[in-house]
N, C-alpha and C positions, 0 to 999 in steps of 0.2 A: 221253652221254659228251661233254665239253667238247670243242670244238678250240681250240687253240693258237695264237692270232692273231698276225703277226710285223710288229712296232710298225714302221711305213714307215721309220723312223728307222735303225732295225736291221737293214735288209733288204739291204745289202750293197750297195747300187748300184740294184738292181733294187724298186720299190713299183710299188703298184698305179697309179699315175697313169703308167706305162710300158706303156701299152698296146696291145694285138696289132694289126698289119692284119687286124683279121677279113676282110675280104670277098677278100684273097690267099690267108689260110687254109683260107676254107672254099672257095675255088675248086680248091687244090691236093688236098683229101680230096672233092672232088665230093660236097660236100652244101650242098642247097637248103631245108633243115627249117629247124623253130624254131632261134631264139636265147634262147628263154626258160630261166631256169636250174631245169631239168627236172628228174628222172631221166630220161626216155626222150631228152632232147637229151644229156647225159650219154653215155647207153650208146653212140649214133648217132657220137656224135664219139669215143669208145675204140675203136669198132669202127674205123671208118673211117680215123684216122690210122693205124695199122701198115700197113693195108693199102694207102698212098698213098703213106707215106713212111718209108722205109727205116731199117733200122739199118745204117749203114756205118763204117769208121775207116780209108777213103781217107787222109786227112791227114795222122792221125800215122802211118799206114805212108810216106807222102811225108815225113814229118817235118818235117809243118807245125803248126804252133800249132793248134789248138780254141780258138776264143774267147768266150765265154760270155753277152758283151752281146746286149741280145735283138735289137739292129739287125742286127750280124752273124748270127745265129743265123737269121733271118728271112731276112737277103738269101742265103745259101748251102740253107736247106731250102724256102724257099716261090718265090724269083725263078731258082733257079740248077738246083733239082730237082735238090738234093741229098740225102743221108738224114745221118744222125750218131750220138751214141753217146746214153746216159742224160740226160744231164744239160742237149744241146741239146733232144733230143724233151722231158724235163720241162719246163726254162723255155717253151719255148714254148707247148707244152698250157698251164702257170700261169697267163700271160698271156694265151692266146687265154678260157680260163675265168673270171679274174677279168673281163675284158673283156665277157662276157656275164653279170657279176654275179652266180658261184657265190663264197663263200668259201672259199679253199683255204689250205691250210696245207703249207711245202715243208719235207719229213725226208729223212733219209737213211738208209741201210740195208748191213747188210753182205750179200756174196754167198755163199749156202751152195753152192748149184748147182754142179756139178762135183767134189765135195769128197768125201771122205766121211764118214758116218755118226760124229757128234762132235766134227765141226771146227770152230772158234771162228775165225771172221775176226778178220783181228788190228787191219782196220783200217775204220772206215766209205767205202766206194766205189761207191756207186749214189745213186743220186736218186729218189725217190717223192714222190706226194703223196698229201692227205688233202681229200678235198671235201666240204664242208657242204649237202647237198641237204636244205633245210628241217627243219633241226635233227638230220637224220642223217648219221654220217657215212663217205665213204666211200674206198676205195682206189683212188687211180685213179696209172696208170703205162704209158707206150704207149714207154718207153726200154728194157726190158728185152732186146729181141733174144731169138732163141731161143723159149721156153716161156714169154713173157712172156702174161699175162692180157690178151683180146680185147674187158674190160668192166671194171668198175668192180667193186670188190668189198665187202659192208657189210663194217661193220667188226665182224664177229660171231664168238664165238670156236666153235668148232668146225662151222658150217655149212658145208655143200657146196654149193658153189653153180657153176650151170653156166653157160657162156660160149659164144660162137660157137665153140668152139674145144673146149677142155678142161672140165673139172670142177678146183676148186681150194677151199683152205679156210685158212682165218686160225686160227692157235692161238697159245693163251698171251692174251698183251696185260697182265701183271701182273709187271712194266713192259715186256717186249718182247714183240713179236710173232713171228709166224712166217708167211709163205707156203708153202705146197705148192700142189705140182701132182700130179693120178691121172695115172702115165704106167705104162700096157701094166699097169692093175690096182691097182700099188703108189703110193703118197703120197711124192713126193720133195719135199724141199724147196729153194725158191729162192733166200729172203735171210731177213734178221732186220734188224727194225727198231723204235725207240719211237717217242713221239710227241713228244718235241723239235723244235722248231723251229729251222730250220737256215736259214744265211744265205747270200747269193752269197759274201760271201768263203770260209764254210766248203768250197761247192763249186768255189773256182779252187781250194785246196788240194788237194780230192781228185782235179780235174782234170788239175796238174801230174803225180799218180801215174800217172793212169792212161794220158795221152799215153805215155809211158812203156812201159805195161804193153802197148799195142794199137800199137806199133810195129813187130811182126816177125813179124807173120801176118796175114794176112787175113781182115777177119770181116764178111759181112751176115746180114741175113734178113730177110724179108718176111712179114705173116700174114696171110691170105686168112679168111672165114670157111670155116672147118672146109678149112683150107688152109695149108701153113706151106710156107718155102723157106730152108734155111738152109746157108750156106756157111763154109767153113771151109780155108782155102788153094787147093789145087785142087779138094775133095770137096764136092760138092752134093748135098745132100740134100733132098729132098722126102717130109711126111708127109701121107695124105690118109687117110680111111677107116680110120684104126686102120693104116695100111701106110707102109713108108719106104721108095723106092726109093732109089738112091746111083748116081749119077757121076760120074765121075774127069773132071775138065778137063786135056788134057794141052798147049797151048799157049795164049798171050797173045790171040790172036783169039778163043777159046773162051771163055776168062776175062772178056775186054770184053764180049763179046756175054751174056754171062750177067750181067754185071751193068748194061748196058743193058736188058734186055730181057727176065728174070726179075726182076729186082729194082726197074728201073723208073727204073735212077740215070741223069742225063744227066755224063756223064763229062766232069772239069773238060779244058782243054786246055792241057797243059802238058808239059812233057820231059820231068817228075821220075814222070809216072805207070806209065809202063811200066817200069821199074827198079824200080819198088814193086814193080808188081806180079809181077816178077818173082821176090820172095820167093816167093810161092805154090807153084811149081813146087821150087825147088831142095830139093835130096837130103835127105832126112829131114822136110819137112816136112807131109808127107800119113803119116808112120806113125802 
């Protein structure tokens, strides 16, 4: 299967001569392995950034811009030890991997997840990629938050394939694809996507929406292998061993300390953060 190569020309701001600080990178995911473009330095690095660096939308709950150049992107998740949404965690994976010499190809995808059964995204809003590990190729995406995949996935259509984490599988791909996830038995799905190659501009477009969308609740989570932690205004959840415990945060010290300290984030210093976060708590937002 071809991939998609996206002509430096076209690439929206961002080519591959915009390359990563590997050695802030791999010091923020604590890995000391090859930089050879593997599959096993592949999986090492999918594994390893969820569980170093965070999904959060700190900012636009502050109602601060997301901005998508990969200096910025770099200096707030690797110098600031912050985490961010899809589209930071993708660029920078793109660039930490084109920088070790994989070819990757950047798409987009809509979100099924949440939804239910027959629902048609109306509009593409996530970020994936597609990596070429020696003529094969494969899914890799460490943005997703949530149930997001702990590894790379081929790009094969109905294989189950398993993860530090879950069991998942690619269906379709004639022209779109589909991710699932086995959760508690059943096959849920998480987004739909083709293999269009997609540009920085396309995603400050999707990005303007979703600022937007991740401004009036609170969202991280973290993924451990065969460990998840995900939050959701004041409700923490934790799933391990097939089991999910649930805690209620009921004030602002409980809230910071969980997300220093669960999730790993060094919290920016500013006025504007505790008003954020004080969405969390207020009336109706944990029903």
């Amino acid at each position: 299967m071809a991939i998609m190569a996206v002509p430096e020309s076209a690439a929206g701001g961002l080519s591959v001569s915009d390359e990563a600080n590997l050695d802030a990178y791999l010091k923020r995911i604590n890995y000391a392995g090859s930089i050879a473009p593997t599959l096993e330095t592949l999986q090492m690095l999918h594994r390893l950034h969820p569980a170093s660096i965070p999904f959060e939308n700190l900012d636009p709950l502050m109602e601060r811009p997301v901005r998508l150049q990969l200096s910025d992107i770099e200096q707030k998740l690797l110098v600031e030890h912050r985490g961010g949404y899809c589209f930071e965690h993708n660029l920078l994976f793109k660039a930490v991997l084109e920088t070790m010499d994989f070819g990757v190809t950047q798409l987009a995808a809509g979100v099924l997840w949440g939804h239910k059964e027959g629902y048609e995204p109306p509009a593409l809003n996530h970020m994936v990629l597609l990596v070429d590990v020696g003529g094969v190729p494969y899914l890799a995406d460490v943005g997703f938050g949530g149930p997001g995949a702990t590894a790379p996935l081929r790009l094969r259509p109905g294989a189950e394939q398993q993860t530090p984490n879950e069991r998942y599988r690619l269906m379709g791909g004639d022209p779109k694809w589909r991710l699932e996830s086995e959760v508690a038995g059943e096959w849920k799905p998480l987004y739909e996507f083709d293999e269009t190659a997609r540009t920085l501009d396309d995603y400050t477009a999707m990005n303007d929406l979703m600022m937007a969308a991740f401004r009036d609740n609170l969202v991280a989570a973290r993924a451990e292998p065969g460990k998840r932690h995900a939050l959701r205004n004041a409700r923490l959840r934790t799933h391990e061993n097939g089991e999910t415990t649930t805690r209620m945060l009921t004030n602002l010290l409980e809230i910071r300390d969980v997300l220093t300290n669960t999730f790993g984030i060094t919290l920016p210093q500013t006025d504007a953060l505790d008003p954020a976060l004080e969405k969390a708590l207020r009336p109706g937002a944990n029903d």
